[in-house]
C-alpha positions as CSV (number, residue, x, y, z in Angstrom):
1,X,9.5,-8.9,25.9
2,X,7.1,-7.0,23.9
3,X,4.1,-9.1,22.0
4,X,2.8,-7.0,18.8
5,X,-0.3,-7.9,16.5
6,X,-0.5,-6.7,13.1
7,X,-3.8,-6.9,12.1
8,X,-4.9,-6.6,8.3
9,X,-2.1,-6.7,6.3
10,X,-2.5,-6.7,2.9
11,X,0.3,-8.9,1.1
12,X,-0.1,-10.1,-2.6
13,X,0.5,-5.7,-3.5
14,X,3.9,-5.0,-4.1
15,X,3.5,-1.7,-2.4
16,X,1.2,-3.1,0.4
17,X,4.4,-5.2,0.6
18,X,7.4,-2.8,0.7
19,X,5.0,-1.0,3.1
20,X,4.7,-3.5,5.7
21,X,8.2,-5.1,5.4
22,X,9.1,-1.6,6.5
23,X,7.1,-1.8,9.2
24,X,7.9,-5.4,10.7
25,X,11.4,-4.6,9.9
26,X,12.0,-1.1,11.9
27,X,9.7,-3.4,14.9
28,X,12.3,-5.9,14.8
29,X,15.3,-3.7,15.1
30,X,13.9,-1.6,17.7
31,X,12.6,-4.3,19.8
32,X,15.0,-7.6,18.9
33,X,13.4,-10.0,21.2
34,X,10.2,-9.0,20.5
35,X,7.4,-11.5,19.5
36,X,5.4,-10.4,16.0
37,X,2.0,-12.0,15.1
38,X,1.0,-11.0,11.6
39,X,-2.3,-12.0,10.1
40,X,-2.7,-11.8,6.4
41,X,-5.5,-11.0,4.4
42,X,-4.8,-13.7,1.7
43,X,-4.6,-17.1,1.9
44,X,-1.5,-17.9,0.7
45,X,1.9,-16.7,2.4
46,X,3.5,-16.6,-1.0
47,X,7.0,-14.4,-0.6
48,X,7.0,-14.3,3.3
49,X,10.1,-16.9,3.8
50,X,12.6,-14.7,4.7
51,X,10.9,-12.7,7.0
52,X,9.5,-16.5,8.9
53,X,13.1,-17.3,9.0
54,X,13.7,-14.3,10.9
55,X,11.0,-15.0,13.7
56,X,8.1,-14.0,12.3
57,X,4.9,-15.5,13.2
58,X,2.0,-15.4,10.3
59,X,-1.7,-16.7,12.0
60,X,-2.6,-19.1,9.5
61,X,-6.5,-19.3,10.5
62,X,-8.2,-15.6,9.4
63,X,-10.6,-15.0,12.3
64,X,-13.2,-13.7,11.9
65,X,-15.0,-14.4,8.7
66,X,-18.6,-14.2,8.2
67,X,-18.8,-17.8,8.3
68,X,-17.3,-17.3,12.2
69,X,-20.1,-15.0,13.0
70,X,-22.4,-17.1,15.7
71,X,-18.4,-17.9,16.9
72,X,-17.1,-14.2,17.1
73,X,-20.0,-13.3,18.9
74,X,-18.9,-15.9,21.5
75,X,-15.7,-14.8,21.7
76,X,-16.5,-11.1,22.3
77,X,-19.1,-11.8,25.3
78,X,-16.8,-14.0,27.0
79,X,-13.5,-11.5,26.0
80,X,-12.1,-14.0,24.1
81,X,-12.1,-16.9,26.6
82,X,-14.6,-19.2,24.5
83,X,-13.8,-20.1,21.5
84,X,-15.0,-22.9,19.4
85,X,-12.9,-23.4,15.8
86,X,-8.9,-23.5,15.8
87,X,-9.1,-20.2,13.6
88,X,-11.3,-18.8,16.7
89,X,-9.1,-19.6,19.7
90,X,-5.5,-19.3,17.7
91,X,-6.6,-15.6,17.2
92,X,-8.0,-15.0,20.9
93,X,-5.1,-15.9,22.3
94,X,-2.6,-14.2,20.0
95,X,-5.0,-11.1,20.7
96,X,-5.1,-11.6,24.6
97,X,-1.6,-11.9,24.9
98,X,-0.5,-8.8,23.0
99,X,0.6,-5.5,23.7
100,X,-0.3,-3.3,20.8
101,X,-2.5,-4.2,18.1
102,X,-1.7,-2.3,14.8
103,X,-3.8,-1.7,12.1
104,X,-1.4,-2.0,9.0
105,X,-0.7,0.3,6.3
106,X,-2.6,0.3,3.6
107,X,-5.9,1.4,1.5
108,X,-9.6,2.8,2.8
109,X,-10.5,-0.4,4.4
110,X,-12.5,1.7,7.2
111,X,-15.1,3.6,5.1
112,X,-17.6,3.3,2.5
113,X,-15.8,2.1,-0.6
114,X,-15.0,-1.0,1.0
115,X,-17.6,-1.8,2.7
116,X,-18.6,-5.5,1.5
117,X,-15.2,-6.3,3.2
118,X,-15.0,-3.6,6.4
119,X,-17.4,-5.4,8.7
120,X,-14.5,-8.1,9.8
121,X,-12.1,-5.3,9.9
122,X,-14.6,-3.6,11.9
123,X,-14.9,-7.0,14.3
124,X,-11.4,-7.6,14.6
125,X,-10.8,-4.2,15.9
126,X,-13.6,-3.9,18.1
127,X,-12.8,-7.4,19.5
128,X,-9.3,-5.5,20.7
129,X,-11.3,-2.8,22.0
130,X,-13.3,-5.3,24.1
131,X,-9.9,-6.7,25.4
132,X,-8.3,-3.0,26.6
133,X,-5.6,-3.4,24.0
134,X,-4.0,-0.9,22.7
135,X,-5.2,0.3,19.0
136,X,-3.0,1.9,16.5
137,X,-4.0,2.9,12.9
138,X,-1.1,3.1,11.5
139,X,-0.6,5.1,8.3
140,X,-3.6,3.8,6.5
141,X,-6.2,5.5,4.2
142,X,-9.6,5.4,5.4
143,X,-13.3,6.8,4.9
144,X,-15.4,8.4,3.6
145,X,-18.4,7.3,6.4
146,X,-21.2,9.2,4.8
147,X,-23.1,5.6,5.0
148,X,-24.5,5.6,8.1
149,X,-24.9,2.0,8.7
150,X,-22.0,1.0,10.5
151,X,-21.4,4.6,12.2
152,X,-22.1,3.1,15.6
153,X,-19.1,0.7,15.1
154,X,-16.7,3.0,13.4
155,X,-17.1,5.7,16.1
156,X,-16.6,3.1,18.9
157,X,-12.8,2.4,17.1
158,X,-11.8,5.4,16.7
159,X,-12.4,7.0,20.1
160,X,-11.1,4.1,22.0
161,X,-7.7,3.6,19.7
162,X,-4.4,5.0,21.4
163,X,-3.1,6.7,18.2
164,X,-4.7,7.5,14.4
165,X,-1.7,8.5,12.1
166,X,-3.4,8.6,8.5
167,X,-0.5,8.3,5.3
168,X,-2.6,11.4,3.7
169,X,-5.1,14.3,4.9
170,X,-7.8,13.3,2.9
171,X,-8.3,10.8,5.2
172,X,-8.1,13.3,8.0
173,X,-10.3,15.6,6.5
174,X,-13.0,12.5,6.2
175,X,-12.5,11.6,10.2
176,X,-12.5,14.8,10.8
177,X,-16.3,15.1,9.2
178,X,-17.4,12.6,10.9
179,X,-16.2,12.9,14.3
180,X,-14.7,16.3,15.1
181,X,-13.6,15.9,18.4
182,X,-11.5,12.8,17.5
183,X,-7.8,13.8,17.7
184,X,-5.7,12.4,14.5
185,X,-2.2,13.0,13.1
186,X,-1.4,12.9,8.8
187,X,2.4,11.4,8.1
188,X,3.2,9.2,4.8
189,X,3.2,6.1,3.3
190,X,5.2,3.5,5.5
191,X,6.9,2.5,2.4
192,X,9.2,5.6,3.1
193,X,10.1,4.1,6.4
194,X,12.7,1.7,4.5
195,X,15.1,4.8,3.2
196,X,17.8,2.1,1.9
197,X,17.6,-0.4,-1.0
198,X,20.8,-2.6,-1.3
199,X,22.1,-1.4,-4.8
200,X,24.8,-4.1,-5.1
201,X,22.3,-6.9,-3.6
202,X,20.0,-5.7,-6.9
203,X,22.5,-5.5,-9.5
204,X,23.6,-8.7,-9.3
205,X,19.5,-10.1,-9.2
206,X,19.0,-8.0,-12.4
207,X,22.6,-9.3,-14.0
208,X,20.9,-12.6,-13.7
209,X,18.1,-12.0,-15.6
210,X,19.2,-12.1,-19.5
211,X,15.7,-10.6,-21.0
212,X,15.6,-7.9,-18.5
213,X,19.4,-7.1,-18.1
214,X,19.4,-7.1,-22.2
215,X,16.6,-4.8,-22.0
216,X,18.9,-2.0,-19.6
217,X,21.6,-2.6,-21.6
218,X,19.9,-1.9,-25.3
219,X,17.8,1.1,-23.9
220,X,19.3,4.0,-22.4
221,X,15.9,6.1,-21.5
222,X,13.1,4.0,-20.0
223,X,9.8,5.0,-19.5
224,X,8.0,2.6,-16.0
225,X,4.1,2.5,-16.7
226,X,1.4,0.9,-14.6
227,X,-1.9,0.3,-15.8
228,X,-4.9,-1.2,-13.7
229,X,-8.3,-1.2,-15.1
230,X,-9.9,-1.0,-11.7
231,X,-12.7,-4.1,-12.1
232,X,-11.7,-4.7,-8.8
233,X,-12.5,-1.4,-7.1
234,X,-16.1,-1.2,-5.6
235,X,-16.4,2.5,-7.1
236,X,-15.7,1.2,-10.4
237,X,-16.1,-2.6,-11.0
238,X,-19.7,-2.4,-13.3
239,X,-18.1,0.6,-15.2
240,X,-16.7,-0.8,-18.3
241,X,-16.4,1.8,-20.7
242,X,-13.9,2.9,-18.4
243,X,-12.3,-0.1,-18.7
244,X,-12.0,0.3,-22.2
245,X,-11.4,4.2,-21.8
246,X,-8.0,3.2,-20.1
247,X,-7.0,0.4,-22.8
248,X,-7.7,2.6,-25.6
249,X,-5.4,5.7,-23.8
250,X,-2.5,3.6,-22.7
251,X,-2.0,1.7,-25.9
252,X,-2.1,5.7,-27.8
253,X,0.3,6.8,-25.0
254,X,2.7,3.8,-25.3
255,X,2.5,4.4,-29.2
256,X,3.1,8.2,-28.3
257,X,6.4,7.3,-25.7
258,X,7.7,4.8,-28.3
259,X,7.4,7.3,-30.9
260,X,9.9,10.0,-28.8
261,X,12.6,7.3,-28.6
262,X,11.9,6.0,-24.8
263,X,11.6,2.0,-24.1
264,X,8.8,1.0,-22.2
265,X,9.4,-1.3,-19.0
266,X,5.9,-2.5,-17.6
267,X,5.9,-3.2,-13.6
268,X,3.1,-5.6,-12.1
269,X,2.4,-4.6,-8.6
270,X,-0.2,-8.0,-7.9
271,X,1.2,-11.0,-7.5
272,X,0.8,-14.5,-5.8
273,X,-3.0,-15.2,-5.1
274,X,-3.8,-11.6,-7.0
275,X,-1.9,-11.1,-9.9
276,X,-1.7,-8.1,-13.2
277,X,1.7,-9.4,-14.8
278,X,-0.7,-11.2,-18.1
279,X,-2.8,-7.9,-18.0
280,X,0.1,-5.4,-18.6
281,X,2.1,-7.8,-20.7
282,X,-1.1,-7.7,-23.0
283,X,0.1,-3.6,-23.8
284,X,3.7,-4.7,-25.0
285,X,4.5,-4.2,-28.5
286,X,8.1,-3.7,-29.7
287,X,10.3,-1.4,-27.2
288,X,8.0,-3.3,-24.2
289,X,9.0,-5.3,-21.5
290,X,7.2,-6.6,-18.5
291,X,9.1,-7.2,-15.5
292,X,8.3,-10.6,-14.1
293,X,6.1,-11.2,-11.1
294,X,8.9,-12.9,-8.9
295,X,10.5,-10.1,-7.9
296,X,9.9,-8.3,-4.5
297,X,9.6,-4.7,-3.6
298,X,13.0,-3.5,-3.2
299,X,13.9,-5.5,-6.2
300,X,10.9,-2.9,-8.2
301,X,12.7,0.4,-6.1
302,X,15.8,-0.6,-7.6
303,X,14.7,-0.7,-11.0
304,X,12.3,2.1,-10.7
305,X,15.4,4.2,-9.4
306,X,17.2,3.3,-13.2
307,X,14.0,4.9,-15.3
308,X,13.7,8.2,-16.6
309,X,10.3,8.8,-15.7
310,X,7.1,6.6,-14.5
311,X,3.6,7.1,-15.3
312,X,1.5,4.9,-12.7
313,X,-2.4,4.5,-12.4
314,X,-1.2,2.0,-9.4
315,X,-0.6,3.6,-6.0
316,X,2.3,2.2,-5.1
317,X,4.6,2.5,-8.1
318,X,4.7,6.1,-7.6
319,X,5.5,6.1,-4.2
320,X,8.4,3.8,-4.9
321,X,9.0,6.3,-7.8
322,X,8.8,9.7,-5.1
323,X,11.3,7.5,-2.4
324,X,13.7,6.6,-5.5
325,X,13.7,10.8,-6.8
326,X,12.4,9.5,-9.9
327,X,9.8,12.0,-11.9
328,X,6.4,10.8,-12.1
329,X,2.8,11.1,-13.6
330,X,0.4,9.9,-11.2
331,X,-3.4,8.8,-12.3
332,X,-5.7,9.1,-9.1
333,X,-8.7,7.2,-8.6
334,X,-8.8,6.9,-4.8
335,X,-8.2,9.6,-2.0
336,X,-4.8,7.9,-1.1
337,X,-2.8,9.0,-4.5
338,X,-4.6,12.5,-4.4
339,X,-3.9,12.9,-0.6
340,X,-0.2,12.2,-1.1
341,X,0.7,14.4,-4.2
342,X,-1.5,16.9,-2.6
343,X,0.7,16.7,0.5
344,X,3.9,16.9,-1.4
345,X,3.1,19.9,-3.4
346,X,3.0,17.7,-6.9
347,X,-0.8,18.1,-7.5
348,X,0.6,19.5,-10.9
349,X,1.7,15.9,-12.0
350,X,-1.6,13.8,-10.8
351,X,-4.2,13.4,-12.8
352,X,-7.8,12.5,-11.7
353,X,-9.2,9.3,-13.3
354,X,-12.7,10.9,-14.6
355,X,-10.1,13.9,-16.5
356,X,-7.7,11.4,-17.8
357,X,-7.5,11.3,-21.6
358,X,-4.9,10.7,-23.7
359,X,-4.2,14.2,-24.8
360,X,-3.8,15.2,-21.1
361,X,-1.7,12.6,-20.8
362,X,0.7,13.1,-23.9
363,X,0.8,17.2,-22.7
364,X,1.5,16.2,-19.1
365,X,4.2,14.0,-20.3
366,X,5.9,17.1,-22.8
367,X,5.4,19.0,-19.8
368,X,7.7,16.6,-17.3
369,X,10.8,16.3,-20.2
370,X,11.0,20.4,-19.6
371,X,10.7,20.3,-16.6
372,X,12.8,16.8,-16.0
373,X,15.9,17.7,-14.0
374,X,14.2,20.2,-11.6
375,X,11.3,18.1,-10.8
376,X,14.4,15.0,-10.2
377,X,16.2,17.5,-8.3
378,X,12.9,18.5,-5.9
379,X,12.1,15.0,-5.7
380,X,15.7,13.9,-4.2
381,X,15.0,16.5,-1.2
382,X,11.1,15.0,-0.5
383,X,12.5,12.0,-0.2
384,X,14.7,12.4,2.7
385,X,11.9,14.6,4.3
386,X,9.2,11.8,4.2
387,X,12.0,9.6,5.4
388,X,12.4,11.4,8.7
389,X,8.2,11.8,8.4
390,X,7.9,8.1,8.5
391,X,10.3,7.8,11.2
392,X,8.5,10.3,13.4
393,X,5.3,8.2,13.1
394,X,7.3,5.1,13.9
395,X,8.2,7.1,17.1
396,X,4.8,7.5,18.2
397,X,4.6,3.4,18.0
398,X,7.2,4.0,20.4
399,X,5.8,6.3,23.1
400,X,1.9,4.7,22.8
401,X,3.7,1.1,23.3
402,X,5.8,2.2,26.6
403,X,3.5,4.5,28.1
């Protein structure tokens, strides 16, 4: 029986959701009797039921925090045999006893835009390294690591893990920089592991929702918009007038949209301990709705796959948008977004944050109705292709874990 670790899983993220449940879910049917240790970065384990009544073990104690430092140090010297707090040994001995220790999918948690948070990444995977596990990044984002500082400790992670698949090759190209002899693969976002949604499963959860089934039913072209106004992003938290340079452009493009005929259907991606349900809902007007924040990630495929177009500033609603062959504008304001449109030849349809205006916006938008049916069409065929990419990088799980 097989033992895996999934290390740094972002949760309360739609996408980091559909994502992961990809992940854990491809683990499971590949290895059945396998045991799955999952440690979340949030507190809470809101919307994990289902996959804890199918075996799956979530480490309750994050180990380690800064407050664990004196303790982590400890429990690297000794390789994990001393251990002090219940957070500190539940973690050594779920890391001692694994297999393969994956670093999940998500955002540039390795790098310099994080880096308030990337020291206990940085300790968690450098405990494993201590230990002789096995590393694999899988599909994440990561760098730049033109701060120096923590170079040393980077370096030192990325030599010793077994496999670096990045989702984009921006990423790549930032490794790459740094440490040229460092061997590295580029595949996609994990999300595109999970290649079916259940359609009839998620007809009959949007049947039971009057507001939102009324809200299909009235309008027959629906425009999905995701709007973020990125005070939580390290690059961009003390830069208000941007803030209020994104307000003042959605609520002209939503007038715009409504103006043409469409209905606008807002979709959260944050929910549980993080959550941006009040902050869209604040853009609705007439011809608006905002999908509650109950709903999981196949649940937002589903509807995403119903829209005529989306226009998302958040990562992960185009994805879903790209997997369900759904046109899309996308508004870039981290290497991820850039790195995948880039990588699927759709550079044409992204938008970088510091050019985004709303006459940009409105023309871009003209510019997809033209071009609608084609772009679907394309779309439809990238799809299947980053399918079989996802499942390729899966594969390499595969041979690292049974070498």
């Amino acid at each position: 029986m097989k033992t895996f670790l999934l290390i740094h899983m972002h949760w309360n993220n739609r996408g980091d959701e559909a994502a992961n449940r990809a992940l854990i879910e491809q683990i499971k049917t590949s290895y059945p009797d396998a045991k799955v240790y999952v440690q979340l970065l949030v507190h809470s384990r809101y919307g994990t039921e289902d996959l804890e009544n199918q075996g799956i073990c979530f480490i309750d104690s994050l180990f380690p925090r800064r407050r664990y430092f004196f303790e982590y140090l400890l429990v690297y010297i000794t390789k994990g045999r001393c251990a002090i707090t219940k957070a500190g040994k539940e973690f050594s001995e779920i890391l001692k006893k694994s297999d393969i220790v994956i670093h999940c999918p998500g955002g540039p948690a390795l790098g310099d835009i994080y880096m308030n948070a990337e020291i206990t990444y940085l300790e968690r995977l450098l405990l494993a390294c201590k230990l002789d596990k096995k590393i694999f990044l899988y599909a994440p984002s990561a760098g730049p690591f033109r701060n120096t500082k923590r170079n040393k400790y980077r370096a030192k992670i990325f030599k010793s893990a077994a496999k670096i698949i990045f989702r984009e090759a921006i990423s790549g190209k930032y490794l790459q920089e740094f440490l040229p002899d460092v061997k590295y693969s580029v595949s996609v976002d994990t999300a595109f592991l999970n290649h079916n949604i259940d359609i009839h499963e998620n007809e009959k959860l949007l049947d039971s929702d009057i507001e939102l089934s009324s809200f299909f039913e009235c309008h027959s072209r629906i425009i999905g918009i995701t709007i973020t106004d990125l005070m939580w992003n390290p690059l961009y938290q003390n830069n208000f007038s941007l803030k209020e340079h994104i307000e003042e452009i959605f609520r002209k493009f939503i007038v715009f949209i409504l103006s043409k005929g469409y209905a606008v259907l807002f979709i959260p991606q944050l929910f549980g301990e993080q959550n941006d349900y009040h902050y869209m809902k604040s853009f609705e007007q007439d011809g608006c709705y905002t999908v509650k924040d109950i709903y999981n990630c196949n649940f937002q495929q589903y509807l995403i796959s119903r829209l005529y177009a989306v226009v998302g500033m958040r990562y992960h609603s185009n994805i879903f948008s790209c997997k369900m062959g759904v046109p899309y504008i996308s508004i870039s304001y981290e290497q991820k977004m850039e790195g995948f449109m880039k990588s699927a030849g759709l550079e044409r349809w992204c938008i970088r944050i510091n050019e985004l205006n709303a006459k940009v916006l409105s023309e871009k938008f003209e510019q997809l109705e033209k071009e609608h049916d084609d772009y679907k069409e394309r779309l439809e065929g990238l799809s299947i292709q980053m399918n079989r990419q996802a499942q390729a990088t899966f594969s390499e799980l595969v041979k690292v874990l049974e070498t």
